[in-house]
C-alpha positions as CSV (number, residue, x, y, z in Angstrom):
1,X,0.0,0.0,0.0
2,X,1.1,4.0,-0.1
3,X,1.5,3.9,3.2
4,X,3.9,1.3,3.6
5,X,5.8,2.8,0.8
6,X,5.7,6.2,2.1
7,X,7.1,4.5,5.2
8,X,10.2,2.8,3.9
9,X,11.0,5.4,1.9
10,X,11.0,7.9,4.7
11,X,13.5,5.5,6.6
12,X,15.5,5.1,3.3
13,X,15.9,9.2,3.0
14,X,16.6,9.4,6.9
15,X,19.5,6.8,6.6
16,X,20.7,8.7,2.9
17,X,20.6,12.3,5.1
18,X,22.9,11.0,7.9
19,X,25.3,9.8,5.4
20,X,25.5,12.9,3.6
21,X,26.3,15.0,6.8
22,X,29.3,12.7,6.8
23,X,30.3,12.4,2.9
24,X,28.7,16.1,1.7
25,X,30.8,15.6,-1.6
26,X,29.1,12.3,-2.2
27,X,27.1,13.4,-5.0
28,X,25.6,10.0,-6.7
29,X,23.9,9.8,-3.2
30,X,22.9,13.0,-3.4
31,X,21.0,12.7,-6.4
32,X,19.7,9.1,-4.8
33,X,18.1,11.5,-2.1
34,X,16.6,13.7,-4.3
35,X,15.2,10.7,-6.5
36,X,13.9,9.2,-3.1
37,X,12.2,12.3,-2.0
38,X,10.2,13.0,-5.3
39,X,8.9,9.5,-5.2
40,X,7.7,10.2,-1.4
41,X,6.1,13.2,-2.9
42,X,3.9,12.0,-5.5
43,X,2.7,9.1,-3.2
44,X,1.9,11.5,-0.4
45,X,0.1,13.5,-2.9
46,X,-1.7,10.4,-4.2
47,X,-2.6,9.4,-0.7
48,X,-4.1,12.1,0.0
49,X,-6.0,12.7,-2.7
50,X,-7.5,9.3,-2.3
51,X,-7.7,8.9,1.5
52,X,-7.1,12.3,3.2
53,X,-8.0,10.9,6.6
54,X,-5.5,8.1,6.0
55,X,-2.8,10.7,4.7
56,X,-3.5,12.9,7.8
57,X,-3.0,10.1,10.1
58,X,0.6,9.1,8.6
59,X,1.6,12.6,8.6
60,X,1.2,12.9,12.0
61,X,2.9,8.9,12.8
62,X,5.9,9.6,10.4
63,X,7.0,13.4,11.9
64,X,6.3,14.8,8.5
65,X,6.0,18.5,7.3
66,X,2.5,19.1,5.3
């Protein structure tokens, strides 16, 4: 489901962000993050324009920004 993607994604970028405050030059990874972040995107926009209620609720679980 979205959510469960949404979820391992978000750990995925978490883990990709603590490595590039140790290896800021490491580009490829940097480009991996941003790749990661526009998938988490469109399924947070998809989630919520299918299931708001269900899109408010994982917001608010996974610490994320509207």
């Amino acid at each position: 489901s979205a959510d469960v993607q949404i979820a391992i994604l978000t750990e995925r970028i978490a883990e990709l962000t603590d490595h590039l405050k140790l290896s800021p030059k490491d580009h490829n990874s940097r480009l991996a993050l941003l790749k990661l972040v526009g998938q988490r995107r469109k399924l947070l926009e998809y989630l919520n324009s299918t299931d708001t209620e269900r899109y408010k609720n994982l917001i608010k679980r996974l610490n994320l920004r509207k």
